[in-house]
py3Dmol code that shows the C-alpha trace and the ligand (Angstrom):
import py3Dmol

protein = """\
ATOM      1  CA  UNK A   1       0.000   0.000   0.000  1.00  0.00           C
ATOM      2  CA  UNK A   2       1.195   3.736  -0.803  1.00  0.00           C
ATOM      3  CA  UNK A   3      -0.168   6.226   1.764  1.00  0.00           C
ATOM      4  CA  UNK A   4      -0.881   9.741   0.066  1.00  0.00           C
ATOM      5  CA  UNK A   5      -3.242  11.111   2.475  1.00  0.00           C
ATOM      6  CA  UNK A   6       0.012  14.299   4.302  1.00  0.00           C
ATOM      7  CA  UNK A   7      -1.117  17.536   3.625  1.00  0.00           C
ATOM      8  CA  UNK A   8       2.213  18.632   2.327  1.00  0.00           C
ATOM      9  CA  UNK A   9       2.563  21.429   4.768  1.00  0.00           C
ATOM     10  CA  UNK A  10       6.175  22.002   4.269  1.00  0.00           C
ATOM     11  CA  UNK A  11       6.553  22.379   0.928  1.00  0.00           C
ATOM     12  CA  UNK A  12       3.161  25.380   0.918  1.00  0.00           C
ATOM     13  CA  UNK A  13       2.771  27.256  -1.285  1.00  0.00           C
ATOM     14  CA  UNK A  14       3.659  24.375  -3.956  1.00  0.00           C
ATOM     15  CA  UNK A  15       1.382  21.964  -2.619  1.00  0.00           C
ATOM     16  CA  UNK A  16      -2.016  24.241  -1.704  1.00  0.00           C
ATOM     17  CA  UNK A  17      -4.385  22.596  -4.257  1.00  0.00           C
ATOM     18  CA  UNK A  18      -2.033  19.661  -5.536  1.00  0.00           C
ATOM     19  CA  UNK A  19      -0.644  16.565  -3.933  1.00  0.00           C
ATOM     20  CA  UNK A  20       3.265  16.559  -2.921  1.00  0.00           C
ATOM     21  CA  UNK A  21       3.393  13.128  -4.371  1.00  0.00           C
ATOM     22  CA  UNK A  22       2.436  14.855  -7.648  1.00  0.00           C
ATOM     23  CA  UNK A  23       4.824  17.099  -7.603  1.00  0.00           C
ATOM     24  CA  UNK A  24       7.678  16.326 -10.414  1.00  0.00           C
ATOM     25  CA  UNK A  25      10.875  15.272 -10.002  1.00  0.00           C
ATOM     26  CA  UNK A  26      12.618  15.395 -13.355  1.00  0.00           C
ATOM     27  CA  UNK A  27      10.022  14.239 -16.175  1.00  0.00           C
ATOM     28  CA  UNK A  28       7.519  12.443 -13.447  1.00  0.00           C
ATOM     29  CA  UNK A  29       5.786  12.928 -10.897  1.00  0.00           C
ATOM     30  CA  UNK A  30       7.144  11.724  -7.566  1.00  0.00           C
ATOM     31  CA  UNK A  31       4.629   8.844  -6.938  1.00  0.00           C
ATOM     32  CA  UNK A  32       5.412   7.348 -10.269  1.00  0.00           C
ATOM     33  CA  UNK A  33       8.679   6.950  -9.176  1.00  0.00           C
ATOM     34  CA  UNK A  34       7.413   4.905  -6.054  1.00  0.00           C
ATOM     35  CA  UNK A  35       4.965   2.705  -8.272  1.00  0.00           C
ATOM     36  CA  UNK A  36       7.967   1.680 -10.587  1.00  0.00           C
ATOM     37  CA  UNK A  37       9.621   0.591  -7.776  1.00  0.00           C
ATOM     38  CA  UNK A  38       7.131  -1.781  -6.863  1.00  0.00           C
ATOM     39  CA  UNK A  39       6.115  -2.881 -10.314  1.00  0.00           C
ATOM     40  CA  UNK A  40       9.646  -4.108 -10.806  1.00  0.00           C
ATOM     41  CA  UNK A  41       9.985  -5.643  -7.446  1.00  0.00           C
ATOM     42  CA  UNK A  42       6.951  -7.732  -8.872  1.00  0.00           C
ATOM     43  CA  UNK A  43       4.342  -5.712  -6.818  1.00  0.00           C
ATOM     44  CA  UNK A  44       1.197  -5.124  -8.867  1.00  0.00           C
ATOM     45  CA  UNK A  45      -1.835  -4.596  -6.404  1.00  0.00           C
ATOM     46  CA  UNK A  46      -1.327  -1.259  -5.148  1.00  0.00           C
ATOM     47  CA  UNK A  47      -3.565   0.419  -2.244  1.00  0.00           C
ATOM     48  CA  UNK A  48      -3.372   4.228  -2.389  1.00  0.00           C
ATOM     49  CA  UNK A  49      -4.886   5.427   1.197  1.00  0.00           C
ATOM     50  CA  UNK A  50      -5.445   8.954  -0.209  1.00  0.00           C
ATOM     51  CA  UNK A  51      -7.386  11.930   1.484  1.00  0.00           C
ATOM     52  CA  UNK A  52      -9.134  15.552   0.367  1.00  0.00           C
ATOM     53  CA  UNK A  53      -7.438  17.313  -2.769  1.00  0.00           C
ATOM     54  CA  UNK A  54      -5.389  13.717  -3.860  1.00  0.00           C
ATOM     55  CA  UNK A  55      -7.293  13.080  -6.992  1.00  0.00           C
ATOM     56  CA  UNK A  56      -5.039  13.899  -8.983  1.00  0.00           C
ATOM     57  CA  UNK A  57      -3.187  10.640  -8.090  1.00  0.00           C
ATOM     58  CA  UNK A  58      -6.072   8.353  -9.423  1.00  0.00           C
ATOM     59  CA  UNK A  59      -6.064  10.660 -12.756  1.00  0.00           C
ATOM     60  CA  UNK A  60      -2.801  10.129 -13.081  1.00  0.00           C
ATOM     61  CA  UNK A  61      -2.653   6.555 -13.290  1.00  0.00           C
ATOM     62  CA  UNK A  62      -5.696   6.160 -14.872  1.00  0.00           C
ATOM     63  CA  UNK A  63      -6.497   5.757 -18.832  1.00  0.00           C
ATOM     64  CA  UNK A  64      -7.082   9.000 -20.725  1.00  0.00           C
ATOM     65  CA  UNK A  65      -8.608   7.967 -24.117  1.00  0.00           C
ATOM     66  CA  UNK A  66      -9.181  11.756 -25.773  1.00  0.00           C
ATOM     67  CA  UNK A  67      -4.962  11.978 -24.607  1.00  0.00           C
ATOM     68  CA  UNK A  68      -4.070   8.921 -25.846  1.00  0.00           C
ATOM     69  CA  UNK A  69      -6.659   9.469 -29.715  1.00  0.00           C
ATOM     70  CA  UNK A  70      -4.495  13.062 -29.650  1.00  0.00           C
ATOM     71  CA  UNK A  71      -0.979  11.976 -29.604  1.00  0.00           C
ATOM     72  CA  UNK A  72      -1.919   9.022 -31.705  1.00  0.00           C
ATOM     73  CA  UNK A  73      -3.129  11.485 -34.005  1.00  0.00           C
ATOM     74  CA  UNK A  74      -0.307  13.620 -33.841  1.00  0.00           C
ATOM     75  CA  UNK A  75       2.713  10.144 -34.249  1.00  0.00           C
ATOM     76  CA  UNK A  76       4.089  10.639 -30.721  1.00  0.00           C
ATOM     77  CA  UNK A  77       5.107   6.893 -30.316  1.00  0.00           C
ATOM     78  CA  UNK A  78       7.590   7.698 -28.186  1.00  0.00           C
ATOM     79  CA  UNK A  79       5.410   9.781 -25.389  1.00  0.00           C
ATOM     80  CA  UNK A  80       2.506   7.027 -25.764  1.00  0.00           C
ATOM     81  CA  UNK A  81       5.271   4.549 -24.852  1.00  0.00           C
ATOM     82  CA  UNK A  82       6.294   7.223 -21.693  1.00  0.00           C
ATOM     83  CA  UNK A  83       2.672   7.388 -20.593  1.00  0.00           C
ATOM     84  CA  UNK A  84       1.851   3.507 -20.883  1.00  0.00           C
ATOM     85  CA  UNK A  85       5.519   2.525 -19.570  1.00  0.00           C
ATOM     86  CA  UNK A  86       6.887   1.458 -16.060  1.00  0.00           C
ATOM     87  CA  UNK A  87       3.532   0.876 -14.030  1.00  0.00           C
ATOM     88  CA  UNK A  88       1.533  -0.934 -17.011  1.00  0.00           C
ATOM     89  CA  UNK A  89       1.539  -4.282 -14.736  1.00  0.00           C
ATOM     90  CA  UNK A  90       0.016  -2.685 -11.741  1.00  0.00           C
ATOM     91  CA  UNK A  91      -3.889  -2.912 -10.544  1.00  0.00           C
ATOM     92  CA  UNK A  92      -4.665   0.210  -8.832  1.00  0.00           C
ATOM     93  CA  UNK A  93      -7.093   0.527  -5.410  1.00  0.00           C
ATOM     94  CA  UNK A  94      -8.111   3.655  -3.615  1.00  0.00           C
ATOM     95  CA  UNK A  95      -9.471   4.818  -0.268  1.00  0.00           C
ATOM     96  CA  UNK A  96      -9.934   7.408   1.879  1.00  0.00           C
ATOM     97  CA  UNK A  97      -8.195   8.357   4.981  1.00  0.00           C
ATOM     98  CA  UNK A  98     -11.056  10.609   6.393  1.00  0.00           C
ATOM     99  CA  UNK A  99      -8.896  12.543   9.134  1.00  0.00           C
ATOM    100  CA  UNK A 100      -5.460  13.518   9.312  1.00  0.00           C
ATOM    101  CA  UNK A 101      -4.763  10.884  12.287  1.00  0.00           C
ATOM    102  CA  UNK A 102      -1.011  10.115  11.425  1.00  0.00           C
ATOM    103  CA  UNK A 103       0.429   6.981   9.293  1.00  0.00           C
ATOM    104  CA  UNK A 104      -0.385   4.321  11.738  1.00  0.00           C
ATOM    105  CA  UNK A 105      -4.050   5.152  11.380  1.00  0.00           C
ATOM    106  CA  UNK A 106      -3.303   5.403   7.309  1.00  0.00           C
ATOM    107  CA  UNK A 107      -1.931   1.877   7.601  1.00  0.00           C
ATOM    108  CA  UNK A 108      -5.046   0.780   9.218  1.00  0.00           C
ATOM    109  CA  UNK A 109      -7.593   1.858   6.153  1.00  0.00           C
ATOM    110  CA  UNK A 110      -5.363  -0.849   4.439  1.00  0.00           C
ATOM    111  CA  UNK A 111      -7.047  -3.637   6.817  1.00  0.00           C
ATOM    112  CA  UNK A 112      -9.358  -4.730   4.632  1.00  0.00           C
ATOM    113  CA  UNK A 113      -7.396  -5.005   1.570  1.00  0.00           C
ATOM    114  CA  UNK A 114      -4.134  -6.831   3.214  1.00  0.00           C
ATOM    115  CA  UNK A 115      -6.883  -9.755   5.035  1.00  0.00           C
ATOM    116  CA  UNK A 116      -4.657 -12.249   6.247  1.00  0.00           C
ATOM    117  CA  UNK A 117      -1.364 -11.709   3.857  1.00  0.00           C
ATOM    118  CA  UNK A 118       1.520  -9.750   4.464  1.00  0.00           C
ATOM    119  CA  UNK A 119       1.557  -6.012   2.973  1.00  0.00           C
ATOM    120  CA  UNK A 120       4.331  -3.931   2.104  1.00  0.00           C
ATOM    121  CA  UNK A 121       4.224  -0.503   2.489  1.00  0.00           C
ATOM    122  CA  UNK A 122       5.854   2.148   0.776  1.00  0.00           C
ATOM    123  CA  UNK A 123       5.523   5.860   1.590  1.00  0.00           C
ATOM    124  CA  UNK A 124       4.393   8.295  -1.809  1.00  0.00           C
ATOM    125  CA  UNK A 125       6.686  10.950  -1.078  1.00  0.00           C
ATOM    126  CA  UNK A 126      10.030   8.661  -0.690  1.00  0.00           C
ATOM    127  CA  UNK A 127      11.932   7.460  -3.770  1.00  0.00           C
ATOM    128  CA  UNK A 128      15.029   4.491  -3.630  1.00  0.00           C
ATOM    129  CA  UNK A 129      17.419   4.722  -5.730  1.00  0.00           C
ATOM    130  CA  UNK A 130      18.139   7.378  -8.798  1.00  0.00           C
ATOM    131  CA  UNK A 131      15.213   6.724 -11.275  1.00  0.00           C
ATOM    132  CA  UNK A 132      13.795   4.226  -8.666  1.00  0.00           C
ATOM    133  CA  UNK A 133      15.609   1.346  -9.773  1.00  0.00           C
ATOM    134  CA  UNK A 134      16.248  -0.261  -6.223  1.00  0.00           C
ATOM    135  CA  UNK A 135      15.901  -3.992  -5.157  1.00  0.00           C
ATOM    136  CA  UNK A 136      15.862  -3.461  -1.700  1.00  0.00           C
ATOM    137  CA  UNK A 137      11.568  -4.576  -1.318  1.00  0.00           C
ATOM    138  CA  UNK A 138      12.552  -7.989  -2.804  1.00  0.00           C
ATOM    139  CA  UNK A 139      15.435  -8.540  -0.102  1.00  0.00           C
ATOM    140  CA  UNK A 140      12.789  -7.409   2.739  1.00  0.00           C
ATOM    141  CA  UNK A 141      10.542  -9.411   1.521  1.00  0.00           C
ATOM    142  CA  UNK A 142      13.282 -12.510   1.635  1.00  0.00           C
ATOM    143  CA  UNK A 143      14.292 -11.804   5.020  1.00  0.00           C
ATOM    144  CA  UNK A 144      10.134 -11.863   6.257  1.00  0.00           C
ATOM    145  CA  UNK A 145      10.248 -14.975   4.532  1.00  0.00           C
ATOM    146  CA  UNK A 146      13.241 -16.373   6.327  1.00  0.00           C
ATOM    147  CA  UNK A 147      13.418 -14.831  10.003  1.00  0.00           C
ATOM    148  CA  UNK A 148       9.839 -15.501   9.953  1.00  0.00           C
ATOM    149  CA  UNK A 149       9.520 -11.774  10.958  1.00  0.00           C
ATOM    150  CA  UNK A 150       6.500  -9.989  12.484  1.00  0.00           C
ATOM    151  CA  UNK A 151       7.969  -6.734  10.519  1.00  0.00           C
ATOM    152  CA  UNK A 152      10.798  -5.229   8.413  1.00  0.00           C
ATOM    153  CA  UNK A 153      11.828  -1.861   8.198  1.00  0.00           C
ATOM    154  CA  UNK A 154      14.056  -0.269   5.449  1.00  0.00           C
ATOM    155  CA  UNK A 155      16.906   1.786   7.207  1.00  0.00           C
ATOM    156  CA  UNK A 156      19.280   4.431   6.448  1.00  0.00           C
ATOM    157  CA  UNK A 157      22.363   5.749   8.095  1.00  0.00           C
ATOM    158  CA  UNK A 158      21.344   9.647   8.773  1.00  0.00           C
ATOM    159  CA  UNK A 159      23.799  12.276  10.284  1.00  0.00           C
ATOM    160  CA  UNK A 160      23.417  12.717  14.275  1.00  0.00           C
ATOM    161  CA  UNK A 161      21.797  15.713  14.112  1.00  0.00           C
ATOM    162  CA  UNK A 162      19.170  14.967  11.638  1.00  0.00           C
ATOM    163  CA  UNK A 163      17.376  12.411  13.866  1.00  0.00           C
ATOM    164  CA  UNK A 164      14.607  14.372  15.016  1.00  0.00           C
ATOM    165  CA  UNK A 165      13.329  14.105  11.666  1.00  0.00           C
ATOM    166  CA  UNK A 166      12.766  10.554  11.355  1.00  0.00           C
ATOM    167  CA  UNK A 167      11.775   7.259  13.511  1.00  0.00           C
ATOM    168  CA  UNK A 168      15.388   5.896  14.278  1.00  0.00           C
ATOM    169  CA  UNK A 169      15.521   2.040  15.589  1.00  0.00           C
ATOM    170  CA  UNK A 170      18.199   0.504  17.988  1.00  0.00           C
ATOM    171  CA  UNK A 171      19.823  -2.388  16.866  1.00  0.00           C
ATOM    172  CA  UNK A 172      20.482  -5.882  18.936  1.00  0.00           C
ATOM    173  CA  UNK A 173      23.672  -5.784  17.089  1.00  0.00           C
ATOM    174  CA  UNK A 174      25.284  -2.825  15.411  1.00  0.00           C
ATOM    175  CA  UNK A 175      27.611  -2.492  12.434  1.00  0.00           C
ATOM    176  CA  UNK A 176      25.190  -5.321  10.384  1.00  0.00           C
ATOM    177  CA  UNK A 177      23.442  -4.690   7.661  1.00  0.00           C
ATOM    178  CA  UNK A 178      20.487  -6.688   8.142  1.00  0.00           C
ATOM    179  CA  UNK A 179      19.835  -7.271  12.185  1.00  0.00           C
ATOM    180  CA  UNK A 180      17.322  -7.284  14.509  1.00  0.00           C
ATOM    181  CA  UNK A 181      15.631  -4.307  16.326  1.00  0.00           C
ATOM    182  CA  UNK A 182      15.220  -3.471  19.561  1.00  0.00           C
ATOM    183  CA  UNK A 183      13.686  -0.494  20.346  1.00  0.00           C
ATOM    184  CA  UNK A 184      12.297   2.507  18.049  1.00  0.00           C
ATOM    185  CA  UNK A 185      12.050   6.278  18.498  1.00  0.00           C
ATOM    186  CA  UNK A 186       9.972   8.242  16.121  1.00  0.00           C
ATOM    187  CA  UNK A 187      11.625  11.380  15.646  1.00  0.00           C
ATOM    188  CA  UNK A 188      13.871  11.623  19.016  1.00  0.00           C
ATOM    189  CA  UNK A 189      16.685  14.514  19.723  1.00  0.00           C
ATOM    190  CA  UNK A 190      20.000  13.576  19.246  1.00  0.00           C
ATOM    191  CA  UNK A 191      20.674  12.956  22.900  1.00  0.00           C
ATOM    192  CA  UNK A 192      17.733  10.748  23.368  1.00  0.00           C
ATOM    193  CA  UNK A 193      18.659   9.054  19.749  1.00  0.00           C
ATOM    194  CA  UNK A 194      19.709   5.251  20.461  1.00  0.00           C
ATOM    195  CA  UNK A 195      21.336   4.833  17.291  1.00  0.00           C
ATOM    196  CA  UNK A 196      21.694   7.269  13.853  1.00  0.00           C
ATOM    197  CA  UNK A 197      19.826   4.597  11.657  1.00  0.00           C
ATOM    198  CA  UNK A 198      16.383   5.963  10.503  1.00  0.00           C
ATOM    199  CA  UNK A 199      13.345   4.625   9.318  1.00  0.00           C
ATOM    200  CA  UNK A 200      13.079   4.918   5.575  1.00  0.00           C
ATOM    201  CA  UNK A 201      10.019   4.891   3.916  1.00  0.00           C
ATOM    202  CA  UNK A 202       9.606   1.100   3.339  1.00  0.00           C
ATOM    203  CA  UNK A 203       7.816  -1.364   5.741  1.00  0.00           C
ATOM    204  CA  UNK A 204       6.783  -5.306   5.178  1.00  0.00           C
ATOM    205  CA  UNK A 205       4.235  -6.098   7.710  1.00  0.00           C
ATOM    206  CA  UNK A 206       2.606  -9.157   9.370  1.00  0.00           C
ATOM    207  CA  UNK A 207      -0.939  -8.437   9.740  1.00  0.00           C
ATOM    208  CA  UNK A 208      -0.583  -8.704  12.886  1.00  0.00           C
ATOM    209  CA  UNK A 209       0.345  -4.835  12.791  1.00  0.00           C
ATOM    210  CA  UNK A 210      -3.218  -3.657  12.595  1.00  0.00           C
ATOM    211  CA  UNK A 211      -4.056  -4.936  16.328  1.00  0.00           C
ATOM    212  CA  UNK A 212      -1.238  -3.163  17.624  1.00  0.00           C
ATOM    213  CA  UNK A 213      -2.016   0.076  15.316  1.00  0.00           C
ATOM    214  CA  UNK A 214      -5.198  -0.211  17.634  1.00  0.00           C
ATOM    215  CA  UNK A 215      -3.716   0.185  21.062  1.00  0.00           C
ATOM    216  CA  UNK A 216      -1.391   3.099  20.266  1.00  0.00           C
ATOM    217  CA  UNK A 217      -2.163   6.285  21.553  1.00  0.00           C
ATOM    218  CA  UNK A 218      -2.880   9.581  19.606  1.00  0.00           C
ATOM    219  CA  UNK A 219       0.818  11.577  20.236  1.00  0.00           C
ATOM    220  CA  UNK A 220       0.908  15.135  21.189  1.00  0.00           C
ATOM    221  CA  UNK A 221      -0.620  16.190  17.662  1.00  0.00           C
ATOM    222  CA  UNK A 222      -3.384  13.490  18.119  1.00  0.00           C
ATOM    223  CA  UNK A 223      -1.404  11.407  14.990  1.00  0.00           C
ATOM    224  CA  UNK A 224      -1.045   7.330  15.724  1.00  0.00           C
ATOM    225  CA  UNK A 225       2.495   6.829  14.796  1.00  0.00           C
ATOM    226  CA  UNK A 226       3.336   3.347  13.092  1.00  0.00           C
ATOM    227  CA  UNK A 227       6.815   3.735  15.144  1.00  0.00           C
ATOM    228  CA  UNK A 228       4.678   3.303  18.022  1.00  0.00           C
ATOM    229  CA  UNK A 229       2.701   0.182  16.806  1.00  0.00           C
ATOM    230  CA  UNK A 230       5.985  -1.450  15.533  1.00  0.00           C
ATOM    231  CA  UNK A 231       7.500  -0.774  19.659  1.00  0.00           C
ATOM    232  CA  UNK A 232       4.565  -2.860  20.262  1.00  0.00           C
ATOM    233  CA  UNK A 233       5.457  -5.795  18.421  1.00  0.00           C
ATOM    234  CA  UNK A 234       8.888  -5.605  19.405  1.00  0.00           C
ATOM    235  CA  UNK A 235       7.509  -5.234  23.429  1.00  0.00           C
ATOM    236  CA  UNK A 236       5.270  -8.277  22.898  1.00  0.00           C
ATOM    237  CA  UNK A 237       8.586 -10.112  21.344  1.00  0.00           C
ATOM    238  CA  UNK A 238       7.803 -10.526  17.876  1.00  0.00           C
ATOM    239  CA  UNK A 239      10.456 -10.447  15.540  1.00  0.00           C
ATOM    240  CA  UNK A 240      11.353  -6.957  14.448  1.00  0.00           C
ATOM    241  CA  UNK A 241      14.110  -6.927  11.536  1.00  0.00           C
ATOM    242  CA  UNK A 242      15.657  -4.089   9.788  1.00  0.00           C
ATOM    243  CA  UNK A 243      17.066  -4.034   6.222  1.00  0.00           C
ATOM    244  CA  UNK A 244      19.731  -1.328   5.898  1.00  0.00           C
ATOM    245  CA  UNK A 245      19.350   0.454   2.202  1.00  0.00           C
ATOM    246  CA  UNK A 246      22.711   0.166   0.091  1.00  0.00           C
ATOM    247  CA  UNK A 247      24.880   2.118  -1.463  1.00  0.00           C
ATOM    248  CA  UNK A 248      22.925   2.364  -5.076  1.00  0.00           C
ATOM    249  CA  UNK A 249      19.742   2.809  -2.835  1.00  0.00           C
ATOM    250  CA  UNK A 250      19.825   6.057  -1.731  1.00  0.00           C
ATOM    251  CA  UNK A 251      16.901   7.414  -0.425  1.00  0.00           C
ATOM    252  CA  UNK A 252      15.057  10.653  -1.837  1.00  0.00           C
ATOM    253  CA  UNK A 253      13.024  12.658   0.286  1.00  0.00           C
ATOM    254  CA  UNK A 254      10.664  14.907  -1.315  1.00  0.00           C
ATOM    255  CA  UNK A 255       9.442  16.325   2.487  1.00  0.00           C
ATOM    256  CA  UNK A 256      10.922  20.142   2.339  1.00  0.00           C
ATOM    257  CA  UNK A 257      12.001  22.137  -0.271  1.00  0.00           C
ATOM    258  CA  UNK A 258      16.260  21.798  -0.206  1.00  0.00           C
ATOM    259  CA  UNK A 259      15.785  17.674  -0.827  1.00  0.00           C
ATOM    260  CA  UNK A 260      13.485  18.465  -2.970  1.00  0.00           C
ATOM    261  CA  UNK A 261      15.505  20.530  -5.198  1.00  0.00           C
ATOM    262  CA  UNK A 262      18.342  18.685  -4.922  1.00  0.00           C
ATOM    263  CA  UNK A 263      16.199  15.550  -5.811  1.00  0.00           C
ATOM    264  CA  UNK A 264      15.092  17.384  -8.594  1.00  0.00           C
ATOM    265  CA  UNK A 265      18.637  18.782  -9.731  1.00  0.00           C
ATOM    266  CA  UNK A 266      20.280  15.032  -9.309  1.00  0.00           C
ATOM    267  CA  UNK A 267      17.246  13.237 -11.347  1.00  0.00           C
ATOM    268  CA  UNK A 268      17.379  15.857 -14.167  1.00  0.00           C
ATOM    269  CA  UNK A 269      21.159  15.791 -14.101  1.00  0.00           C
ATOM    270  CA  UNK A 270      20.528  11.728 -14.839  1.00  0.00           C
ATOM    271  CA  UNK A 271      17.820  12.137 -17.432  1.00  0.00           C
ATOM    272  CA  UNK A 272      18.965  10.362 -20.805  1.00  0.00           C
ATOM    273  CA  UNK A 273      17.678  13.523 -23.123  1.00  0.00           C
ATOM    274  CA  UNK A 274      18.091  16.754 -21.331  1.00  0.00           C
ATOM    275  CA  UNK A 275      20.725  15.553 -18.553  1.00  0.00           C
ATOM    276  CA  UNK A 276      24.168  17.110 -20.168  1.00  0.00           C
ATOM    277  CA  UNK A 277      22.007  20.092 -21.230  1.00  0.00           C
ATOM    278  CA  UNK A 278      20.813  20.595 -18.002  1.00  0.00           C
ATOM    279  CA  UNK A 279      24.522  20.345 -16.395  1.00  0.00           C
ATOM    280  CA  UNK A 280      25.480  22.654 -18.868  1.00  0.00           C
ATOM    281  CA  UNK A 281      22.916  25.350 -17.606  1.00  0.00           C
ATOM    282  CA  UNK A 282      23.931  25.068 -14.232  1.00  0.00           C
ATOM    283  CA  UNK A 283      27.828  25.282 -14.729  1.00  0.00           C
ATOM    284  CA  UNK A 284      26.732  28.517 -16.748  1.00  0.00           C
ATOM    285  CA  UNK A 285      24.707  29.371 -13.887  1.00  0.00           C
ATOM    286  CA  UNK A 286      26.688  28.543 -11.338  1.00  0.00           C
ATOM    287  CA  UNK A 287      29.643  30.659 -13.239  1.00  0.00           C
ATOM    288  CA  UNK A 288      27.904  33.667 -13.449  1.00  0.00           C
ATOM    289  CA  UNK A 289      26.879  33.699  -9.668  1.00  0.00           C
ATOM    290  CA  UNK A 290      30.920  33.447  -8.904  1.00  0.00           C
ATOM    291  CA  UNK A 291      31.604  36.181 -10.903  1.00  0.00           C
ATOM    292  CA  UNK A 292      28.661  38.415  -9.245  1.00  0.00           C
ATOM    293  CA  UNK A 293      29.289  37.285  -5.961  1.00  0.00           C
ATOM    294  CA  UNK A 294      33.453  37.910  -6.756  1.00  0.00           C
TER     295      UNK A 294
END
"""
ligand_1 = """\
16
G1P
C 7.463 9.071 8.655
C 7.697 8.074 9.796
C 9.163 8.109 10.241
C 10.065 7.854 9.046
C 9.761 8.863 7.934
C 10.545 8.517 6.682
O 7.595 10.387 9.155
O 6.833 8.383 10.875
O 9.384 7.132 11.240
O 11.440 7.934 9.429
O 8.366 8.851 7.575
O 10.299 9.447 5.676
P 7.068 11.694 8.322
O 8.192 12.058 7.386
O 5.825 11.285 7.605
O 6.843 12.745 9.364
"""
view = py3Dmol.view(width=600, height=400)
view.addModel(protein, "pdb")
view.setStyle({"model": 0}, {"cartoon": {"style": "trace"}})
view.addModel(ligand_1, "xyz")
view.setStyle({"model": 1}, {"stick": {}})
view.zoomTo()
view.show()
């Protein structure tokens, strides 16, 4: 499932009437980075839990005939191919989160859809990997499979400081790359950090999840934080596992405006077409502002 139900508040003015998700990072939006990813980690049933102003989302991966007759029309083969390509496999299902009540309670509108099967879940406004391209869902899923886990979380090394941004786990034993977790934080000050691994974005769950989404209580902001269910698991001593994200699989966060311009800036630097012209641009850009500010 792909929650898209945030209201975007720090990247306003940008997102007022559309969805951050939406928002483009080099020639797509954001969220069709994050369906690609699952699509070629062999994940074709997607829940979107979406909320007020997302419909954009739906419209965007939905069929538009009078688009498609147009460029037809006009011999654009090679945009028809861009529109149909990269998330042709995947069967798309939508509801509603009807209050802002945090991602735990966004998990939880997936109840019905998961029934008794595992679910991964993949946050809309995180990508993996340049152009999307990592693997790192298919070794979660393994190690469910294999430590017969209750959960795994995607993690990422994060500097010290930064940790107040993010749910950060402790580890049973450090310096691995895939190990067991102990305890979680969400978004802790450095002091009170136990480790600088954060949560990133990617989840396999147990349904077991959904009963301990239950007993959480509303934080400060009245949100149910996941972090809080996943403590529960690891307090009731189900298996909690983390999966740290590798070197190709860096993680893209499209939450305030410096990632996302530097997501933006690294993606378009990438792109096939219009990547050297774009690095062009900026080294003349980049000139000129050393000569002004010289
Ligand atoms: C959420 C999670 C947090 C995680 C983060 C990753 O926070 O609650 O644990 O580290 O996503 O992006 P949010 O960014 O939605 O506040």
């Amino acid at each position: 499932m792909v929650p898209v139900a945030g209201l975007g508040t720090r990247l306003l003015p940008a997102t007022k009437s559309q969805p951050k998700e939406m928002l483009p990072v080099g020639r797509k939006p954001i969220v069709q980075y994050v369906v690609e990813e699952l699509v070629r980690n062999g994940i074709e049933q997607i829940l979107f839990v979406t909320g007020r102003s997302k419909t954009s989302i739906e419209n965007h991966f939905d069929d538009d005939p009078e688009l498609i007759r147009a460029l037809e029309a006009a011999g654009k083969k090679d945009l028809l191919e861009e529109l149909s390509g990269g998330s042709g496999a995947a069967h798309f299902f939508y509801t509603r989160q009807r209050q802002q009540r945090g991602l735990g309670d966004a998990i939880l509108c997936a109840e019905n859809f998961a029934g008794e099967e595992p679910f991964l879940v993949a946050l809309g406004d995180s990508i993996i990997g340049l152009n999307a391209n990592s693997r790192a869902v298919s070794s979660m899923a393994q190690v469910f499979e294999s430590r017969r886990a209750s959960c795994v979380i995607a993690v990422e090394e994060v500097p010290r400081e930064e940790t107040r941004h993010y749910g950060i786990v402790q580890p049973d034993s450090p310096g691995e790359d895939v190990f067991r977790v102990v305890n979680l934080v969400e978004k802790p000050p450095p002091e009170k950090a136990p480790s600088s691994l954060a949560i990133a974005g990617r989840y396999v769950f147990s349904p077991l999840i959904f009963d301990m989404i239950r007993r959480v209580k509303p934080d400060r902001r009245g949100e149910i934080q996941v972090t809080d269910a996943i403590q529960l698991l690891c307090d009731e001593g189900k298996r909690v596992m983390a999966v740290k994200l590798g070197p190709g699989e860096k993680r893209y966060d499209i939450g305030n405006f410096p990632s996302y311009f530097e997501t933006f800036a690294e993606f378009a630097l990438a792109d096939p077409h219009y990547g050297e012209g774009f690095r062009r641009v900026l080294e003349r850009l980049l000139a000129k502002a050393e000569c002004q500010a010289g």
